[in-house]
N, C-alpha and C positions, 0 to 999 in steps of 0.2 A: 296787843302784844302777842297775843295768840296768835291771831290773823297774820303776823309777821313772823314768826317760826315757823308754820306752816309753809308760808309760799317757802324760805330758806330751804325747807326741806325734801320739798317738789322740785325744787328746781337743782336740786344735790341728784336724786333720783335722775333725773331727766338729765344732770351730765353723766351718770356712770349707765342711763342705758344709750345715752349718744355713745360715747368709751367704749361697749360692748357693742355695738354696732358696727362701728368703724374696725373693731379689731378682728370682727368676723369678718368685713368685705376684705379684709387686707387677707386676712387668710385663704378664703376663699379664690381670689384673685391670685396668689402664689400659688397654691391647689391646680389652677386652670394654666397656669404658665409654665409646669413644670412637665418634662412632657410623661407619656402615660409607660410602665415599665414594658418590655416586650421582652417575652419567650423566644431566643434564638434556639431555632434545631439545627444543631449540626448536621449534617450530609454527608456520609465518606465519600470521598475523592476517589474513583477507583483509580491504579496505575494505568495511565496513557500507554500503550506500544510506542518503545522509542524507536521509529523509520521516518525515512525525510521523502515528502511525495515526490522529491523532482526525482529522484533516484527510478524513473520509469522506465520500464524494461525494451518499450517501442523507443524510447529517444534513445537509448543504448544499442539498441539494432541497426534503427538510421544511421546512428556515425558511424559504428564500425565497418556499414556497408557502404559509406558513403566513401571511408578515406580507403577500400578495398576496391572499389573501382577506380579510383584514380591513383593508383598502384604506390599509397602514403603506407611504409614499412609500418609496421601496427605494434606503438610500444607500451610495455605490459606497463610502465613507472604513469601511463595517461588512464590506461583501459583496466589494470588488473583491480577489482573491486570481491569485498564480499561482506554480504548483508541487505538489507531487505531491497527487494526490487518490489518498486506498485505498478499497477494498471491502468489505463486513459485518466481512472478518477481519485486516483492516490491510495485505491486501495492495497495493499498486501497480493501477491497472487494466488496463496495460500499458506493455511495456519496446519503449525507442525502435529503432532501427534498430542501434545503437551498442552496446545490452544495458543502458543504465540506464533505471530507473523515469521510466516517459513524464509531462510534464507537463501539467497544466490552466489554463486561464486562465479564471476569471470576473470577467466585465466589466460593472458595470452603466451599461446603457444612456443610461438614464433613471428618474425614478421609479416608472414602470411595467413595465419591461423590464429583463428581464438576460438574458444568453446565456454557456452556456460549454462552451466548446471544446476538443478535444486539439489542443495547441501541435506536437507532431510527428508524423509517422506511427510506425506501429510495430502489433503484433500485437494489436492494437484490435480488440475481437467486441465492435461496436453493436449486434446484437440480444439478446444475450444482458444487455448492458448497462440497453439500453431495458427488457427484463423485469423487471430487477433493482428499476429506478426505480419502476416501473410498480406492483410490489408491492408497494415502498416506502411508495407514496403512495395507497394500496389501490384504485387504478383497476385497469381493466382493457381488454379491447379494445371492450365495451358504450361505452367512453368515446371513442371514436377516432372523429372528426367529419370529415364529405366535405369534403374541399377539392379548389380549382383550381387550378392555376398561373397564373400572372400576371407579366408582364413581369419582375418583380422574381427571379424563380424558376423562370424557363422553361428549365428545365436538364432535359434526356432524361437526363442523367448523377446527377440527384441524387433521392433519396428521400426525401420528404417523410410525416410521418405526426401528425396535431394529437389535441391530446387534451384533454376537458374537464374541469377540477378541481374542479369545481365551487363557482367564485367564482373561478375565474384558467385560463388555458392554457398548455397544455404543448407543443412543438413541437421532433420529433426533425427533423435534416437530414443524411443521409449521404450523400457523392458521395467519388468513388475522389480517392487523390492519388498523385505521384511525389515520391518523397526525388531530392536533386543525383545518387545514387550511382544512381540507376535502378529501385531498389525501390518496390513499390507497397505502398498501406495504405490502408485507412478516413482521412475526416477527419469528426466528426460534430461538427453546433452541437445545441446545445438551447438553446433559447429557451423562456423562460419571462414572460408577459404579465399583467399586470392586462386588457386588451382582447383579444378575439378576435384571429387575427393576419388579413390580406389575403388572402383565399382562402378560409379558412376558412367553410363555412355552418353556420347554428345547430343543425341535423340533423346526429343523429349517423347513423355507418354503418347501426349496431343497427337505429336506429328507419326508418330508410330502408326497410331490407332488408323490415320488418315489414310498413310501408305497401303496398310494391310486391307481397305475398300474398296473395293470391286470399282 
């Protein structure tokens, strides 16, 4: 009798530690399946410069020079633009005083003339720019025609430099500006003409320099 309550009660044991076994691999197993918590760090987003890279100031040179050689009246509702112009590689061509992407303005004139300008100052390199254009439009300095000043431009402050495209002209102007806040910067126009501009003589430098050697 003994001997048979005993085993009864061994074998009670032995199902509630199977029970507790089983209920830990179950646990255990949901443990392993569920997956492990992760710590998101936010990042701020800084604000992107809203400009759109096609808006390149060499594709804007080519056409206008392209439809001023083949004497296409140049109209401001295709050409007249303003806001960011970029560089061969979409950048900005410079940032204003303030640290955003400097803007441009082009303006046509007239059917023969356009000009465009940086609208503010800011860390503006015209010559490096003028080069840029310059190769752009595979001139070079063979192409850069004597001019004079004239009422219109008789500024000791401003640099004038023309150039011929043969079938249109090109015309850099840089004179220094001040921002309200006291800082100084470039302001440059280009001017781009179906006609010679006012000063300009039909002689280029090149062939000047050539004439005047012995």
């Amino acid at each position: 009798m003994h001997t048979h309550v005993r085993d009864i009660t061994i074998s009670r044991v032995s199902a509630v530690a199977l029970v507790a076994t089983v209920a830990l691999a179950t646990l255990a197993c949901r443990q392993k399946s569920e997956p492990e918590s992760v710590q998101v760090c936010s990042v701020p987003i800084s604000e992107s410069d809203d400009f759109h890279a096609d808006n390149d100031i060499a594709m804007t040179i080519r056409s206008l020079a392209d439809a001023i050689k083949v004497g296409e009246p140049l109209d401001s509702a295709l050409y007249d633009f303003q806001g960011i112009l970029t560089d061969g590689q979409g950048s900005p061509l410079y940032t204003d005083v303030q640290g955003a992407p400097g803007q441009w303005e082009v303006d046509v004139l007239d059917p023969k003339n356009v000009m465009i300008r940086n609208v503010f100052l800011g860390d503006l390199l015209p010559s490096d720019l003028q080069s840029y254009l310059l190769q752009t439009l595979h001139i070079d300095d063979s192409h850069e025609m004597l001019f004079q000043a004239h009422d219109a431009v008789d500024d000791d402050e401003t640099e004038i430099s023309v150039y011929d495209l043969n079938g249109g002209y090109l015309r850099f102007e840089v004179r220094a500006g001040i921002a309200p806040n006291g800082l100084e910067g470039p302001m440059l126009c280009i001017v781009m003409s179906a006609d010679p501009p006012v000063g300009a003589e039909t002689q280029t430098i090149a062939s000047a320099q050539n004439v005047a050697k012995p």
